[in-house]
N, CA, C and O of each residue as an XYZ file, in Angstrom:
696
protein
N       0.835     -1.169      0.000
C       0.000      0.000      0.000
C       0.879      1.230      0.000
O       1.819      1.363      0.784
N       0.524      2.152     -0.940
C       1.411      3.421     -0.965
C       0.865      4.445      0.455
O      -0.263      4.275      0.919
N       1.688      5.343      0.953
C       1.325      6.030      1.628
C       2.006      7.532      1.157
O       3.045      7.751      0.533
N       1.312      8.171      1.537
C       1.733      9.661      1.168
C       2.579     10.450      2.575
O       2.339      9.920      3.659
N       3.254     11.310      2.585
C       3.822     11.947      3.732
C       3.326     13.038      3.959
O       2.722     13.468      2.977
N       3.304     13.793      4.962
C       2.222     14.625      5.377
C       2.465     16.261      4.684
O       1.567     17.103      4.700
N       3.565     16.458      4.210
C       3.718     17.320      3.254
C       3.307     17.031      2.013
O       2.707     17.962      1.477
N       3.471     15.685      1.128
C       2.347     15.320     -0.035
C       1.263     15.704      0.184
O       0.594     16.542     -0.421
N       0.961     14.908      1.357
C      -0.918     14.903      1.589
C      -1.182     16.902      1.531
O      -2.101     17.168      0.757
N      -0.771     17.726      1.958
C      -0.583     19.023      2.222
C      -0.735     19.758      0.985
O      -1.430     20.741      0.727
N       0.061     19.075      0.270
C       0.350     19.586     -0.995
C      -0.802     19.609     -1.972
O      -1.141     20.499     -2.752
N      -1.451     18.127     -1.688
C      -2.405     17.423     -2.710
C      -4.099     18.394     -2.308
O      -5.093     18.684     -2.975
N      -3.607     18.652     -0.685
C      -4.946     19.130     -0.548
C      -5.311     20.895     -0.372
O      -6.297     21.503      0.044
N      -3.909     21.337     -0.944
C      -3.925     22.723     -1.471
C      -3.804     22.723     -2.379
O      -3.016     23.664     -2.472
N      -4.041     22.194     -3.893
C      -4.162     22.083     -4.907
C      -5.548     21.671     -5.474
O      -6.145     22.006     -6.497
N      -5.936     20.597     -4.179
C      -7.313     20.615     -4.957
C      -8.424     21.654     -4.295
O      -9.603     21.894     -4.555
N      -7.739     22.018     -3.582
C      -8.614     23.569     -2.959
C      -8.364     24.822     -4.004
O      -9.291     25.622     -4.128
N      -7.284     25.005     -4.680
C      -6.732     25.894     -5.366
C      -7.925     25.560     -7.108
O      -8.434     26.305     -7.945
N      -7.887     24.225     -6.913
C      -8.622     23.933     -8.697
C      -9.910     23.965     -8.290
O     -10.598     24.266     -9.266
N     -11.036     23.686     -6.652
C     -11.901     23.998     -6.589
C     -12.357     25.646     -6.837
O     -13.348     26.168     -7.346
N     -11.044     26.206     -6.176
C     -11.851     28.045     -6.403
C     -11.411     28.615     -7.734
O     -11.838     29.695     -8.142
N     -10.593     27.904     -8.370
C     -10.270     28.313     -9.602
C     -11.738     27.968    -10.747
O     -11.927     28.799    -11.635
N     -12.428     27.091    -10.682
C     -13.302     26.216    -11.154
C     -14.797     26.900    -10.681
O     -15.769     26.917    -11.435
N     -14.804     27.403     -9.441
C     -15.784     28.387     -8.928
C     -16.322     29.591     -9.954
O     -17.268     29.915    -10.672
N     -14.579     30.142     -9.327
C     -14.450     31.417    -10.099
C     -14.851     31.726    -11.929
O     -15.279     32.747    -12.468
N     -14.465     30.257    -12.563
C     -14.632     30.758    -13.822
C     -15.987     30.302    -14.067
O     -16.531     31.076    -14.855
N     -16.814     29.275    -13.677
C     -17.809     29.269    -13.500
C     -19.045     30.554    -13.631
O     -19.895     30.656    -14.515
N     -18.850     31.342    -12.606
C     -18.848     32.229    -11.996
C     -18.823     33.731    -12.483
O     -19.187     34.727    -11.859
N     -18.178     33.618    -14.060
C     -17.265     34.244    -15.154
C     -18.697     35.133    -15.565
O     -19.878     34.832    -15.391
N     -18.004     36.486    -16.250
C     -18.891     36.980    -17.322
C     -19.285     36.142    -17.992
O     -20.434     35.924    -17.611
N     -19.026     35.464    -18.842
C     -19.608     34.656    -19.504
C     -21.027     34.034    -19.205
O     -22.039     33.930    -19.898
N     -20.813     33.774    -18.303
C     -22.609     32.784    -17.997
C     -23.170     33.752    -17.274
O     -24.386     33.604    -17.152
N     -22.474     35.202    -16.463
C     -23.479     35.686    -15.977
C     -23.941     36.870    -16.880
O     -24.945     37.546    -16.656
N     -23.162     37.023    -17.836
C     -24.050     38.302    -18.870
C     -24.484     38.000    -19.526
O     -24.766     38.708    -20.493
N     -24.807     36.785    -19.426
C     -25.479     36.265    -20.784
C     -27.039     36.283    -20.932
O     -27.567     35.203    -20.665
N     -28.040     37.492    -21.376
C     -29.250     37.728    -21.439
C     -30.193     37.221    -22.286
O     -29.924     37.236    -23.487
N     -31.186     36.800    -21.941
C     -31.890     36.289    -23.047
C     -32.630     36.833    -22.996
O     -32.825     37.356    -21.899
N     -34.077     37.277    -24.659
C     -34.899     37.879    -24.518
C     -35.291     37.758    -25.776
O     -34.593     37.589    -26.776
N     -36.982     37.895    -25.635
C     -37.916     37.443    -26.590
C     -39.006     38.719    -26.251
O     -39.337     39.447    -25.315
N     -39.422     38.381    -28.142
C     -40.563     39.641    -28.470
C     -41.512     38.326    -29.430
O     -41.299     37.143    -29.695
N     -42.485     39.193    -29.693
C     -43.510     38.520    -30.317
C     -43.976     39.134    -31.048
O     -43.927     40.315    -30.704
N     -44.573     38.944    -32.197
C     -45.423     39.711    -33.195
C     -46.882     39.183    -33.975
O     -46.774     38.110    -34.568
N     -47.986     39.738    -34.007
C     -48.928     39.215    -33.960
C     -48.870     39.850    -35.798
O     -49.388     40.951    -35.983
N     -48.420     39.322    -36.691
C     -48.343     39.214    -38.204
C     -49.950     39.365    -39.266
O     -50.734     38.518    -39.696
N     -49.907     40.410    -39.338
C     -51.416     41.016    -40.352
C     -51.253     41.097    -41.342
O     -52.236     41.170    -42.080
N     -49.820     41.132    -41.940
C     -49.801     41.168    -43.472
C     -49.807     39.329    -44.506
O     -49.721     38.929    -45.667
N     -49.942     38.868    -43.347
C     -50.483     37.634    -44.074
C     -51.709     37.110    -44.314
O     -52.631     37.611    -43.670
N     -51.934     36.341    -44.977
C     -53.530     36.066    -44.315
C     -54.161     34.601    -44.547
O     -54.329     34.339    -45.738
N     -54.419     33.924    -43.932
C     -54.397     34.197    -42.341
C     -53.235     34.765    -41.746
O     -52.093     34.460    -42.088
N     -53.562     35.716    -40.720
C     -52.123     36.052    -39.917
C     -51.117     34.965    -38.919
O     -51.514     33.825    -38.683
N     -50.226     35.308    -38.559
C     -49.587     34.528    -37.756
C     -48.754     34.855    -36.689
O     -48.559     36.064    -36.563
N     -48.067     33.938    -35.682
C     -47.846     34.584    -34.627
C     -46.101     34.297    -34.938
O     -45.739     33.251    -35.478
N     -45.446     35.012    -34.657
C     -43.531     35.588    -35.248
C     -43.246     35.561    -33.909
O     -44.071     35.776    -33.021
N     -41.961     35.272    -33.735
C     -41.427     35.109    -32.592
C     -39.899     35.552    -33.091
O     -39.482     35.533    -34.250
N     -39.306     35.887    -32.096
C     -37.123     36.208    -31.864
C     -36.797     36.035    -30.883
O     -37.067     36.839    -29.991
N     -36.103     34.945    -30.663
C     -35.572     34.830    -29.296
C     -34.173     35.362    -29.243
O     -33.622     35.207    -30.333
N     -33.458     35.900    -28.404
C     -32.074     36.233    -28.474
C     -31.545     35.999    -27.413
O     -32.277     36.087    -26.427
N     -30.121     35.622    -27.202
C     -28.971     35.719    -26.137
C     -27.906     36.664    -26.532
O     -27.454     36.657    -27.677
N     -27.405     37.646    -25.429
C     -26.705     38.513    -25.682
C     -25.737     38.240    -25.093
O     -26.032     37.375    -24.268
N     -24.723     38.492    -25.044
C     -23.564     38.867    -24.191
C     -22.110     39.989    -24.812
O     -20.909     39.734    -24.716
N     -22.584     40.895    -25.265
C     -21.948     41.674    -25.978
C     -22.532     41.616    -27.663
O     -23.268     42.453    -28.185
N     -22.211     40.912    -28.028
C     -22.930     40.027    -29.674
C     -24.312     39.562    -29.349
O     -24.566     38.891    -28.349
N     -25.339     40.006    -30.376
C     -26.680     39.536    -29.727
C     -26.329     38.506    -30.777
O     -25.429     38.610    -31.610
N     -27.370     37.253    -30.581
C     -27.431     36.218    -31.529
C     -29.316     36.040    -31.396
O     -29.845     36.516    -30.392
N     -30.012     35.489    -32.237
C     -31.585     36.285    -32.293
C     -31.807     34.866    -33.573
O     -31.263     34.774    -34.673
N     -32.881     33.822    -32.857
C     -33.601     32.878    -33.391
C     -34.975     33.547    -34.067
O     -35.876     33.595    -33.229
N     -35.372     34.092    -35.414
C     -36.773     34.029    -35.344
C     -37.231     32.716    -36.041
O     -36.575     31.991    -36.789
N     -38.469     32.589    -35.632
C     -39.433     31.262    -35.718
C     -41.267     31.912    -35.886
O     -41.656     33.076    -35.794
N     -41.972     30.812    -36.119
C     -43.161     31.051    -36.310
C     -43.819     30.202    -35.139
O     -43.512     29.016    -35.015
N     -44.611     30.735    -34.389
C     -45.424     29.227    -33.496
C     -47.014     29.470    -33.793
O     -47.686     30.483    -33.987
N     -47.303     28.072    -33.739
C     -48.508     27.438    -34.420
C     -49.262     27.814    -33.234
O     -48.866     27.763    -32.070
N     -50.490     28.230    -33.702
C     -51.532     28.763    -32.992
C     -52.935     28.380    -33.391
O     -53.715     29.295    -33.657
N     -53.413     26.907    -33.474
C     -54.417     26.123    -34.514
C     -55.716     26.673    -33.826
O     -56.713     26.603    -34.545
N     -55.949     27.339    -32.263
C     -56.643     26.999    -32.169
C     -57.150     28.939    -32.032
O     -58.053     29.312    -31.283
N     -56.529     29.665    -32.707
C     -56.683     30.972    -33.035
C     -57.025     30.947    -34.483
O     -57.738     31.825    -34.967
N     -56.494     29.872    -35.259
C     -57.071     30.142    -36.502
C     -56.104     30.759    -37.737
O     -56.378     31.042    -38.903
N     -54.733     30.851    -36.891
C     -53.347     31.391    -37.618
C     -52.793     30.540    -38.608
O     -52.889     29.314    -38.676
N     -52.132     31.417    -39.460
C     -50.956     30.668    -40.160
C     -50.081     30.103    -39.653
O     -49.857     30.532    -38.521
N     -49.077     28.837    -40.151
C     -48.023     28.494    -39.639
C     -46.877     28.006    -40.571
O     -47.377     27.462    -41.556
N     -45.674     28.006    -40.607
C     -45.202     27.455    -41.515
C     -43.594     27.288    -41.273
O     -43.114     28.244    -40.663
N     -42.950     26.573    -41.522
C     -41.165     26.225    -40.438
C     -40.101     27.312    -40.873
O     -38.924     27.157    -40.548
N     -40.552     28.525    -41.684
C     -39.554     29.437    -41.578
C     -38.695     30.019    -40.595
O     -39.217     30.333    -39.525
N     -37.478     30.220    -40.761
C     -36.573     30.108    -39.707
C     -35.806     31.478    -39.974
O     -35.993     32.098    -41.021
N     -34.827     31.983    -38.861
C     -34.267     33.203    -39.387
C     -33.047     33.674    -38.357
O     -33.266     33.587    -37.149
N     -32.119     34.034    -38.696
C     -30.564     34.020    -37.812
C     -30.253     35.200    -37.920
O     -29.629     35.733    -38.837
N     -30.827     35.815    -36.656
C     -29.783     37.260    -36.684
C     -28.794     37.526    -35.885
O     -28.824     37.121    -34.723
N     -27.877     38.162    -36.313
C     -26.394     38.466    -35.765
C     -26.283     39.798    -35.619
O     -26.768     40.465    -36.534
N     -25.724     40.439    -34.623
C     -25.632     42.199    -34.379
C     -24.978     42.210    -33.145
O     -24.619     41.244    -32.471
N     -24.870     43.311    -32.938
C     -24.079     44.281    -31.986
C     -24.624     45.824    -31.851
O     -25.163     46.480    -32.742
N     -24.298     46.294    -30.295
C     -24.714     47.775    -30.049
C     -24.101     48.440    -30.782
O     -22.919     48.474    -31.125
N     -25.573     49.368    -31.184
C     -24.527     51.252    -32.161
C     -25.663     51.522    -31.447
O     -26.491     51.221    -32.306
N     -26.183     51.805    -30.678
C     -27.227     53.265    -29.855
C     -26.102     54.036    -29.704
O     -26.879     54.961    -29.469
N     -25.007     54.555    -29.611
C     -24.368     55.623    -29.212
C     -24.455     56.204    -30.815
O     -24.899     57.331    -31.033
N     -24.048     55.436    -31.758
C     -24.094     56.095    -33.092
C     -25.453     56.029    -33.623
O     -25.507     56.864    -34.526
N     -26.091     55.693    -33.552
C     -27.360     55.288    -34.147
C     -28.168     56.686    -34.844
O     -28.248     57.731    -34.198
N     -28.549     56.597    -35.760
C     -29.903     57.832    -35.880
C     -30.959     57.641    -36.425
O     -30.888     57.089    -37.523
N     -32.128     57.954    -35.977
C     -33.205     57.727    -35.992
C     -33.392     57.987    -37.693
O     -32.662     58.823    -38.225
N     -34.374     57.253    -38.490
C     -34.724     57.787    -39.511
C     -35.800     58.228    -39.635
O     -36.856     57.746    -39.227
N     -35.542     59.655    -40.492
C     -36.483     60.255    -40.542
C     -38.030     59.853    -41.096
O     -38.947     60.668    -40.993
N     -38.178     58.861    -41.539
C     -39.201     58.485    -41.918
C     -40.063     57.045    -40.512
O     -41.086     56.445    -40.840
N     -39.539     56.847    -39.431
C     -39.867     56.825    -38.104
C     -40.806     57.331    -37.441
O     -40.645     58.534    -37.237
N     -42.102     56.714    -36.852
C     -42.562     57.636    -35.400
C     -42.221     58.404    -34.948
O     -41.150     57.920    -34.581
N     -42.209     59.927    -34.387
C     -41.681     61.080    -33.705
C     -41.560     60.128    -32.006
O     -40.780     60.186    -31.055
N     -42.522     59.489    -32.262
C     -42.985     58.810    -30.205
C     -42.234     57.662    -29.972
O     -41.886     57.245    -28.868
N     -41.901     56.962    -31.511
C     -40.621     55.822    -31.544
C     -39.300     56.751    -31.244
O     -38.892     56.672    -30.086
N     -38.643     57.537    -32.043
C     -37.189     58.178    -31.854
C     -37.580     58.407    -30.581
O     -36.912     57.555    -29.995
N     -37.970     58.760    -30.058
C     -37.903     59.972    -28.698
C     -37.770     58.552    -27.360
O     -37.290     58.842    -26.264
N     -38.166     57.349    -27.598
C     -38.435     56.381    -26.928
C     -37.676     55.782    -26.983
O     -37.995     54.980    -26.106
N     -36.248     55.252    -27.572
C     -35.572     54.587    -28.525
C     -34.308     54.490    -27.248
O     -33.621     55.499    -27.091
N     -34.033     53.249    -26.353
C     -33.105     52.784    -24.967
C     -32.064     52.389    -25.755
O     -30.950     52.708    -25.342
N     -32.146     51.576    -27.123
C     -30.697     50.291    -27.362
C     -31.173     50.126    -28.523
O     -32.372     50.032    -28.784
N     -30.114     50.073    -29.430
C     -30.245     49.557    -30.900
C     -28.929     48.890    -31.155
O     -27.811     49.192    -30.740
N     -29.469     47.539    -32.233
C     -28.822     46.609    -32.669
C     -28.586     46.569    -33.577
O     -29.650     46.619    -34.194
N     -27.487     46.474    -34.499
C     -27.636     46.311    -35.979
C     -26.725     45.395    -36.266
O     -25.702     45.108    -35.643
N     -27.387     44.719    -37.769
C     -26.566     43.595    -37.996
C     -27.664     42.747    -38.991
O     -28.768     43.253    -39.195
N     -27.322     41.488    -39.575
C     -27.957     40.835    -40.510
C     -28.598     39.719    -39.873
O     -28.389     39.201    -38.776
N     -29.740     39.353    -41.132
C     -31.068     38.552    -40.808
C     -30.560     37.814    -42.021
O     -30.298     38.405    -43.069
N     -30.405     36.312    -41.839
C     -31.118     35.065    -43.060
C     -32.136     34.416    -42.445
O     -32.304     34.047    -41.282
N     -33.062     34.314    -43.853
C     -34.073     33.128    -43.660
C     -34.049     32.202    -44.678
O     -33.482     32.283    -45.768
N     -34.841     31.155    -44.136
C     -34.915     29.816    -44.798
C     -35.275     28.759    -44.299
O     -34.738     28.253    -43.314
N     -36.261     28.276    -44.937
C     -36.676     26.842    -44.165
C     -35.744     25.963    -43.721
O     -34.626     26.384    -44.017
N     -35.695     24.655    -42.988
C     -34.769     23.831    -42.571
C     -34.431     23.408    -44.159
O     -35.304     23.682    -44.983
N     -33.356     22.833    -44.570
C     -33.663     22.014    -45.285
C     -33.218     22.728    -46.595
O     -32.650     22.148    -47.520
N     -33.542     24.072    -46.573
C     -33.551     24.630    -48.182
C     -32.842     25.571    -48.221
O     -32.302     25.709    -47.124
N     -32.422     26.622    -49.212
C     -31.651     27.581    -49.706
C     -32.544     28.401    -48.924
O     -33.754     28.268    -48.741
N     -31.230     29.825    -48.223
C     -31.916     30.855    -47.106
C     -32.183     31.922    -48.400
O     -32.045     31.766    -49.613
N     -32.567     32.912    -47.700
C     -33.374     34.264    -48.294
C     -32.190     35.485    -47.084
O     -32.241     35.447    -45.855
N     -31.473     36.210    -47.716
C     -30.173     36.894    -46.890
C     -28.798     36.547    -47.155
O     -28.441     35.481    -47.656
N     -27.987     37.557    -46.774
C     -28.434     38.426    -45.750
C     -29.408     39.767    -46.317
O     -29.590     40.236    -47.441
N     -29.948     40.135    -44.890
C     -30.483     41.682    -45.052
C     -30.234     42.366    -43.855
O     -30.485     41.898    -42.745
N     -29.852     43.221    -44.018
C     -29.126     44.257    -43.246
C     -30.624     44.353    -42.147
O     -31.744     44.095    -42.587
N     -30.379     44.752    -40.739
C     -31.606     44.770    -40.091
C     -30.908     45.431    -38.628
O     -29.764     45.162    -38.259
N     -31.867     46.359    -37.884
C     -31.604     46.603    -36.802
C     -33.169     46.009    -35.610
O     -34.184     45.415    -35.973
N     -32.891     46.343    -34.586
C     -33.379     45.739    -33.144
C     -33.355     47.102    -32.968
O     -32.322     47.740    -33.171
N     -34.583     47.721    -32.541
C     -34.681     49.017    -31.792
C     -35.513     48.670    -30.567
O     -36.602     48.143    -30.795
N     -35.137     48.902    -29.196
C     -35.911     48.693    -28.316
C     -36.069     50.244    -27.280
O     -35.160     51.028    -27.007
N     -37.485     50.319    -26.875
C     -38.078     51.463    -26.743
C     -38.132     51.645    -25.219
O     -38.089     50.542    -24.675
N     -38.214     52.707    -24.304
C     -38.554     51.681    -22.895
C     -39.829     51.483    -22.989
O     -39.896     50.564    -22.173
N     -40.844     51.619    -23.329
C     -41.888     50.940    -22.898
C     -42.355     49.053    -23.035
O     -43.280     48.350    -22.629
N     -41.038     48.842    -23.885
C     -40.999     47.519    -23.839
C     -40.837     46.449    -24.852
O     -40.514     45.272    -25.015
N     -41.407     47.950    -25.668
C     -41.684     47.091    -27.410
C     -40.387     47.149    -28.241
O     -39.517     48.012    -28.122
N     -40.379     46.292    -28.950
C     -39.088     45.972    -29.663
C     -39.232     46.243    -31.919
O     -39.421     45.498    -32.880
N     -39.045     47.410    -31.748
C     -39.339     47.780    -33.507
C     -37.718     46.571    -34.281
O     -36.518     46.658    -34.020
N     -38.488     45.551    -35.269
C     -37.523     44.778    -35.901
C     -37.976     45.582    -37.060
O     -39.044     46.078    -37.417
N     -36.459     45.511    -37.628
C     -36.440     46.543    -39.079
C     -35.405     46.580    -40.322
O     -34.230     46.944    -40.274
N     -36.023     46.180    -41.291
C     -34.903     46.021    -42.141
C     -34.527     47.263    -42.728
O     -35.372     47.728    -43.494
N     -33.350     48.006    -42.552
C     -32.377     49.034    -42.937
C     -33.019     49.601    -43.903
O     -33.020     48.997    -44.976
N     -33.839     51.080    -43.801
C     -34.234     51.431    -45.061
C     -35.067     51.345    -45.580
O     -35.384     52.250    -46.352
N     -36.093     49.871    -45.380
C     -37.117     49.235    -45.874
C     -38.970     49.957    -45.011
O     -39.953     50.625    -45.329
N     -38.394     49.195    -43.824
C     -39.828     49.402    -42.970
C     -39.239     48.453    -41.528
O     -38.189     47.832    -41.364
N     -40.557     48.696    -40.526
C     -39.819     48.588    -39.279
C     -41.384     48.396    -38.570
O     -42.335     49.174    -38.487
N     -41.179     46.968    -38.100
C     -42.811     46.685    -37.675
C     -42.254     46.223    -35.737
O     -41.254     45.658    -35.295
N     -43.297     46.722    -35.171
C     -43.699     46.369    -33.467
C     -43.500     45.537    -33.149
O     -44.159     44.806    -33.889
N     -42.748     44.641    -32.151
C     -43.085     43.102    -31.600
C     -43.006     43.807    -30.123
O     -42.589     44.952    -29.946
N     -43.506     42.873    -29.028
C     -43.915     43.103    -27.930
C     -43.548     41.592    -26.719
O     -43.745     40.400    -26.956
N     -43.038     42.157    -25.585
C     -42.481     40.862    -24.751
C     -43.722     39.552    -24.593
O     -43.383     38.379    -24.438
N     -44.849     39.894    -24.647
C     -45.418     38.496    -25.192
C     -46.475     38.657    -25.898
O     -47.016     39.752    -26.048
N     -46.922     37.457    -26.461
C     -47.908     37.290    -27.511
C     -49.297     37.970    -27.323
O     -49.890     38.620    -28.184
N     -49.837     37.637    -25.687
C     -50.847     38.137    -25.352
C     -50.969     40.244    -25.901
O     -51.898     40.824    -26.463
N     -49.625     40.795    -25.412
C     -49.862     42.004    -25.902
C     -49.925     42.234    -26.898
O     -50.835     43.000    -27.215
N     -48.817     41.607    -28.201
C     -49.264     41.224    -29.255
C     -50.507     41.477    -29.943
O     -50.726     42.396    -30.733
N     -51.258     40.616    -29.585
C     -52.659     40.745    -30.148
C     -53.185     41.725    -29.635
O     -54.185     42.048    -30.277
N     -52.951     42.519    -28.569
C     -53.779     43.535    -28.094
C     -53.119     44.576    -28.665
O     -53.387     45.419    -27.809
N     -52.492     45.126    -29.423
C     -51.305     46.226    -29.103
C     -51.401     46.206    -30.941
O     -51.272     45.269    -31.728
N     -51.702     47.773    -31.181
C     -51.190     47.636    -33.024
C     -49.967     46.792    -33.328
O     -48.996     46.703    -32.576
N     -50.131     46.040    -34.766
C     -49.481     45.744    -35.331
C     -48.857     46.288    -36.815
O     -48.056     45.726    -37.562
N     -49.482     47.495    -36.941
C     -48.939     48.098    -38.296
C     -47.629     48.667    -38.439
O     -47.264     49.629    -37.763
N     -46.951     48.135    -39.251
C     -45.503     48.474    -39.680
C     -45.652     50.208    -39.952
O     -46.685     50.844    -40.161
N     -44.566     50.587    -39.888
C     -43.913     51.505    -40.713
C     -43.049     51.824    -42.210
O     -41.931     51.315    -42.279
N     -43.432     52.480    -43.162
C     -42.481     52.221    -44.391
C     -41.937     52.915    -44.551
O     -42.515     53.923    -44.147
N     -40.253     53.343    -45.275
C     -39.783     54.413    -46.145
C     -40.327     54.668    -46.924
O     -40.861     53.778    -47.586
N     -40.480     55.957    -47.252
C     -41.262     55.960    -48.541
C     -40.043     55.733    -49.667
O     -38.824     55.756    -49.497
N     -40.855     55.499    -50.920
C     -40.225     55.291    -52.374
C     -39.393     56.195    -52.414
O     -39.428     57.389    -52.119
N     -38.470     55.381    -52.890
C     -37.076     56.981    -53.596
C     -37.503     57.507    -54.709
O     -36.864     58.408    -55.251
């Protein structure tokens, strides 16, 4: 039988005290604790039947942003497995409102994201990139918007969603 000497044993058991708080600590790390998640919803009128849009995101400096569609059979909605990957980062310090915007959106306007959107079913050739920003307001609502194009409402859940306009905003024609 091996035995250890009481300076080994000493040794062995300040080391594994040293890799427990080391192991704590990174644990413990920015990493897992800034890491935010957050979801909007959109109750979709320009389809028809309409449907219910979803974005989920995790941030931690780089947002990363799932949109999806969820089936709602017993509302009477559209549904269909379109999928969509957005990638961005903060510019609210640079950011500017465009002039073709809500006066009550700019004036409301906490954090903006910009960065690109693909879509595409599982399975098939995507649709992107398209340039797109994340404007979030404080009152809660989250304007998704493709650069230039138009810039429609989503809201932290579905229920407001349906209660809460859903009409986009457009640039006008050049």
């Amino acid at each position: 039988m091996l035995t250890q000497s009481p300076a080994r044993r000493l040794m062995s058991l300040l080391a594994a005290l040293c890799a427990g708080v080391l192991l704590t600590l990174v644990g413990a790390g920015p990493a897992g604790a800034d890491t935010t998640p957050l979801r909007w919803h959109r109750y979709n009128i320009a389809e028809d039947p309409p449907n219910h849009e979803r974005l989920s995101c995790l941030t931690d400096g780089e947002w990363r942003c799932l949109y999806d569609k969820v089936p709602e059979p017993t509302l009477g909605l559209s549904w269909d497995r379109a999928k969509g990957v957005f990638t961005g980062t903060d510019v609210t310090n640079t950011w500017e409102c465009p002039d073709w915007y809500p006066t009550d959106l700019c004036d409301s306007v906490t954090r903006v994201i910009s960065g690109t959107i693909t879509y595409g079913p599982p399975g098939h050739p995507g649709f992107g990139p398209v340039d797109a920003e994340i404007v979030l307001t404080s009152d809660g609502t989250m304007w998704f918007s493709w650069v230039g194009l138009f810039a429609c409402p989503w809201y932290p859940t579905f229920a407001e969603a349906l209660a809460s306009p859903a009409d986009c905003v457009f640039s006008p024609s050049p």
